[in-house]
C-alpha positions, 0 to 999 in steps of 0.5 A, spaced: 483 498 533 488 503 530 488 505 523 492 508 518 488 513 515 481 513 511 483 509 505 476 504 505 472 511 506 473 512 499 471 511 494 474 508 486 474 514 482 469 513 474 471 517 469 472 522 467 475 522 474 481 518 472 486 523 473 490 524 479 487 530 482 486 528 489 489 524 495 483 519 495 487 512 497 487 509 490 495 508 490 495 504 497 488 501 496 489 494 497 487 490 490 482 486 493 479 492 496 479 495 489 475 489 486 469 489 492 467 495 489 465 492 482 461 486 487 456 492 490 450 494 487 449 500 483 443 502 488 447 503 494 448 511 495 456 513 495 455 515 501 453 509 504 457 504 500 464 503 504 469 499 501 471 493 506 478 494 509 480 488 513 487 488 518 490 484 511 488 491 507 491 495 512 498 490 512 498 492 504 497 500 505 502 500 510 507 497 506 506 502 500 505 508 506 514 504 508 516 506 501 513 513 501 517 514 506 523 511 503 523 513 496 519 520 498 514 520 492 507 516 493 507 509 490 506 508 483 508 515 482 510 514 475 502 513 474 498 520 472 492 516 472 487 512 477 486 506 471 493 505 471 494 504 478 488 500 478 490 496 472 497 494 476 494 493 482 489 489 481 494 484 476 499 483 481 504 489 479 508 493 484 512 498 484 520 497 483 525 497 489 529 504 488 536 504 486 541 504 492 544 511 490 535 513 490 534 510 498 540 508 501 537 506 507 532 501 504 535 495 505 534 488 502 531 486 509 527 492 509 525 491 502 523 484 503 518 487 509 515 491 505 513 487 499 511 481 504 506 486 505 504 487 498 502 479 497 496 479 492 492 473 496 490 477 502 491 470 506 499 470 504 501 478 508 503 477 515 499 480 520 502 487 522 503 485 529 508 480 525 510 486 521 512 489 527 516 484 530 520 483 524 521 492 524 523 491 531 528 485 530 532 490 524 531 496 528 535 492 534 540 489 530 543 495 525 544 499 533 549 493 533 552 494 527 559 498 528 559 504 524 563 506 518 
């Protein structure tokens, strides 16, 4: 199985470490891998408490990884501090399609992958073996596409 990157190795940062100081996969954790951190004990040791990713977490993160490839900044950007992102994640909210003078590469159909992948309810994010059949499909149709 591939991964994207470490994300549920990390850990979700407590105060007075709220502010973005490092790259620890906050901004594209699933909110569902952000809330199983409240559920495990305080007795575990950080080193050995992971936060549980799934195939479902990483669809999420790899969605929020198709954005920072479009826009060039990393999801919630707006945000300086970890509680902000959390909250937004967590209640539902998402980061706002750029404008199309920002990325005009990112199409609607572009878009609609993306956010596909951010569902809330784990169960609704299509597989990424799904993801990547509808990339493919995109990608094959635009080679059509005469050029302007």
């Amino acid at each position: 199985m591939a991964h994207l990157s470490n994300i549920g190795t990390n850990h979700l940062p407590t105060p007075p470490n709220w502010i973005i100081a490092s790259n620890d996969g906050t901004r594209w954790m699933a909110p569902e891998v952000m809330l199983s951190d409240a559920s495990m004990p305080s007795s575990v040791p950080i080193q050995d408490s992971r936060l549980p990713t799934t195939p479902a977490s990483d669809v999420y993160s790899f969605g929020m990884t198709m954005l920072e490839l479009y826009t060039g900044h990393a999801p919630f950007s707006h945000r300086r501090f970890y509680g902000g992102v959390i909250h937004d994640v967590v209640n539902g909210i998402r980061p706002a399609r750029p404008s199309l003078d920002a990325c005009p590469g990112l199409t609607d159909d572009i878009w609609d992958v993306i956010t596909s992948c951010w569902a809330q309810d784990a169960y609704q994010r299509p597989s990424m073996d799904a993801v990547v059949r509808r990339l493919y499909v995109l990608y094959k149709t635009s080679m059509l596409k005469p050029a302007l």
